[in-house]
N, C-alpha and C positions, 0 to 999 in steps of 0.2 A: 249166369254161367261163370263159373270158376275159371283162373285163368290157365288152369290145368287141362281143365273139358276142351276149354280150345287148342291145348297143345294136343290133345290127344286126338282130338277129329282130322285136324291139317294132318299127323302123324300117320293115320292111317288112309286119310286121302292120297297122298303122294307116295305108300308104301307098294306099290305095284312098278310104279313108274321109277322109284330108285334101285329096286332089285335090279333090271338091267341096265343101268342109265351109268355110264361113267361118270367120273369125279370131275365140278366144274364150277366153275366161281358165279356166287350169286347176286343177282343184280339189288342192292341195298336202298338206289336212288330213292322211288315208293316210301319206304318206309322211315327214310331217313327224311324226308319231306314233311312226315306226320310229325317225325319226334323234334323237329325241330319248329312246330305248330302247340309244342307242351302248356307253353304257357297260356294257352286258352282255356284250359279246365279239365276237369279229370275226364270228360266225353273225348276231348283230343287225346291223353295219354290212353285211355280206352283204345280207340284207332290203333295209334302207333302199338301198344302192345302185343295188339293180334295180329299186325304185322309182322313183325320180328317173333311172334311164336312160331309164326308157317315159317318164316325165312328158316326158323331152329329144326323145324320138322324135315324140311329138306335138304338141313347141311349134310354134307359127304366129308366135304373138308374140314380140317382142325381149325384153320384161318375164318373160314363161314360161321363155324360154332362158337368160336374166340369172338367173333364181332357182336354177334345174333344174343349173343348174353352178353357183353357188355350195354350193349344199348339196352337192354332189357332191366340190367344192374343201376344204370344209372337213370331210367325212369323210375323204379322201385325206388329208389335215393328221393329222388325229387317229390313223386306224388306223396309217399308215405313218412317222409320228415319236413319236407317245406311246403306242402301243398295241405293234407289233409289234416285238422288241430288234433293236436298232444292227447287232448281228451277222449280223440275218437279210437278208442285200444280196439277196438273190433273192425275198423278199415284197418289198421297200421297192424294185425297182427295178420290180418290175410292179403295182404300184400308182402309184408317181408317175409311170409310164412313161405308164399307160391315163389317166391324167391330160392329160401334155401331149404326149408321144410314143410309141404303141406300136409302132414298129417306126424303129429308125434306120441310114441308108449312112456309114459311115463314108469310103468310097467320092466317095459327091457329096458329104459334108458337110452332108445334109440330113436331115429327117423325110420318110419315105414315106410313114408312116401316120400320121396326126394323133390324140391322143386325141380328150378331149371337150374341150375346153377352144377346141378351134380351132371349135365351135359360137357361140363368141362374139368370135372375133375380128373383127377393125377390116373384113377384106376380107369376110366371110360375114353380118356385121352391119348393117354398113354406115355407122358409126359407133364411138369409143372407146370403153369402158368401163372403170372402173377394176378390176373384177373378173378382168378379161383381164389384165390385166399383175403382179395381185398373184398371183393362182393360176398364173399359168406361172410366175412366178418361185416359186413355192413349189413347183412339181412339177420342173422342171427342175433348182433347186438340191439336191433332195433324190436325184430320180434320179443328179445325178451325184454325189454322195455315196456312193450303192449299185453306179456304173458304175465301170468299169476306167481306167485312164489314161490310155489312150491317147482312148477314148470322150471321160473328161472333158476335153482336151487340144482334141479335134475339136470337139466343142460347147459351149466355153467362151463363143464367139461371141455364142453364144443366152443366156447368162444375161447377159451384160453388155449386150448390145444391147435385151433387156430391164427391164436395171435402167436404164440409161438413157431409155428411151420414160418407163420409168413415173416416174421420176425429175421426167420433163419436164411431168407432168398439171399440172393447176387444183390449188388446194388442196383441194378436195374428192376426187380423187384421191389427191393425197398422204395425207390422212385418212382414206379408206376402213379399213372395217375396223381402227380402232384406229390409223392412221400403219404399216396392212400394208405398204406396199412398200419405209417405211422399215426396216421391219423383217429384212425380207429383204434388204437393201444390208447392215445393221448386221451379219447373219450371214454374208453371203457376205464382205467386206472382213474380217472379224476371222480371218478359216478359213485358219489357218497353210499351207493345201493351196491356196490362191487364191495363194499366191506363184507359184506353177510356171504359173499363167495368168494373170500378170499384174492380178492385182486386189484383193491383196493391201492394203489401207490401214487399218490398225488402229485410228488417230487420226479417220481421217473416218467410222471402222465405231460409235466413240463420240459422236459429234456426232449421229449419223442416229439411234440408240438414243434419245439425249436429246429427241428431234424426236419421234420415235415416241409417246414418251411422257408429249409437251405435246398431243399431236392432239386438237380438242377431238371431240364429239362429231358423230358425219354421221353424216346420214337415217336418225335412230332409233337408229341403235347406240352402242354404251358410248364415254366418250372413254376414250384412248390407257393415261392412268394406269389403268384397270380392264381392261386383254387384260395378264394376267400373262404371257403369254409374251413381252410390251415388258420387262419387270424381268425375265426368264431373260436376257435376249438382253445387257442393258445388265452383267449378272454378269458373261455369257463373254468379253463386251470386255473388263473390268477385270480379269477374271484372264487373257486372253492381254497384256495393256499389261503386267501385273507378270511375265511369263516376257521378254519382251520388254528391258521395263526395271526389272529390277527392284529399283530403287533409285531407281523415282521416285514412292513412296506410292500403286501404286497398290493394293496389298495392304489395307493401311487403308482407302480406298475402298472397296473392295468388300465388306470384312466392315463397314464399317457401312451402308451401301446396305441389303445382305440383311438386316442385324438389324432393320433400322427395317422393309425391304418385307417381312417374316414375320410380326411382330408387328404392324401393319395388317393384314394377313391373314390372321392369329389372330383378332382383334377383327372381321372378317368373319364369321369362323364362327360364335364366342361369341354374335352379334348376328344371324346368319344372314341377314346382308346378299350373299348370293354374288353373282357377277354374272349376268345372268338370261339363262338359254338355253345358257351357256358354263362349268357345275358339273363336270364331267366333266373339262376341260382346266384346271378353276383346280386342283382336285385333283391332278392330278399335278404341275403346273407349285407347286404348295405343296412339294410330295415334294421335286423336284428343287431348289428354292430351301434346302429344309433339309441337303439331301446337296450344296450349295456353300456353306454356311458349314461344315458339319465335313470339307470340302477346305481352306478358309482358314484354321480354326481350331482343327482335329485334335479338337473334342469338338461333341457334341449341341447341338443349338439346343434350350433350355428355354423352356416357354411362360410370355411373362412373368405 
């Protein structure tokens, strides 16, 4: 079952009972129990999923609908870039698809079928949100990632036309989630395959990194220096600057960047200070931060 069949069955299970039901805040505890069970395997992101589809099929409120896809956002993040492998484009293209697009015309150049994510867009909301523009830019850029060429080629439109809306927020916006939509510019601009659509800027893909990772903290969440995937992202800029150029130090950059950001995140763990709610994704994002210095520097990163 697609994870739209299930948004559409809860959707009309509960569609009797909201026609007369006033507006009222939904209980998340359930569901937030599953997603916080992620790191078990894609069976537990399963669970929690179809959790937060019903909680989405019953929101009334903007705050229920703003949650119900965030979480939803950030399992799609996790199962379909640090959980399921690079190679598999046919999980990672139906996941970030039921994200922000489950079914696209190449044809009109459009979305037929919208995931969940168009539950909180600007037109169905009635109002921006930063959560809209950082989660489609994270399901779009990944989808086309796992899409064909010609696909990414046709909907190049929608990732740039969203990095720029989101580009254009409050600074609270630019901050959500860690300086998320910088984050996503820093990867889309650095991604040697954004040459062929035009959005290719490697220099501006480091400046957004850096940005990213001054973000201080918004509404409750970690600042920018604590979302280690801000310090994965600022890596792959400085080792595509040194294929690039590479004779302009940026080699040296980058292997000390990583040595200093592991060894703080060594003394995280020793101190088990992790960042709280987001164990799961520092963990890997540690892995991957160790297997790019011994890219840089052909031997093991030792705990100092």
């Amino acid at each position: 079952m697609s994870l739209w069949t299930g948004f559409k069955n809860a959707t009309v299970a509960v569609a009797l009972v909201l026609a007369a039901a006033p507006a009222f805040a939904l209980d998340f505890v359930a569901a937030d129990d599953l997603f916080a069970n992620r790191e078990s395997g894609r069976a537990a992101i399963a669970q929690a999923r179809d959790a937060y589809l019903q909680l989405l099929a019953q929101a009334t409120t903007p705050s229920d609908k703003i949650r119900a896809v965030e979480q939803l956002g950030r399992l799609a993040f996790y199962e379909g870039e640090l959980v399921v492998a690079r190679n598999d484009t046919s999980a990672r293209r139906q996941i970030f698809g039921d994200c922000w697009c489950r079914e696209t015309s190449i044809f009109q150049r459009a979305c037929v079928k919208p995931g969940f994510i168009d539950a909180i867009s600007p037109a169905n909301l009635g109002t921006k949100v930063p959560a809209y523009y950082y989660f489609r830019g994270v399901c779009s850029g990944y989808w086309g990632e796992a899409a064909n060429l010609l696909e990414r080629a046709t909907f190049s439109s929608v990732l740039r036309d969203n990095i720029n809306d989101g580009l254009a927020q409050s600074n609270d916006g630019l901050n959500y989630e860690g300086g998320g939509i910088r984050r996503v510019v820093a990867n889309v601009w650095s991604n040697p395959e954004a040459r062929v659509v035009g959005l290719y800027d490697v220099h501006g893909a480091l400046e957004q990194a850096n940005l990213a990772l001054a973000a201080p903290a918004v509404g409750g969440a970690d600042a920018g220096a604590l979302f280690y995937d801000n310090a994965r992202s600022k890596v792959a800029v400085l080792e595509q600057l040194d294929r690039d150029e590479p004779t302009g130090g940026w080699k040296d950059q980058a292997i000390s960047y990583v040595t200093d950001t592991l060894a703080e995140m060594q003394d995280r763990v020793d101190t088990a200070q992790l960042p709280n709610g987001r164990v799961p994704e520092f963990k890997v994002y540690f892995q991957r931060l160790k297997d790019d210095y011994k890219y840089l520097t052909g031997k093991d990163w030792q705990t100092p």
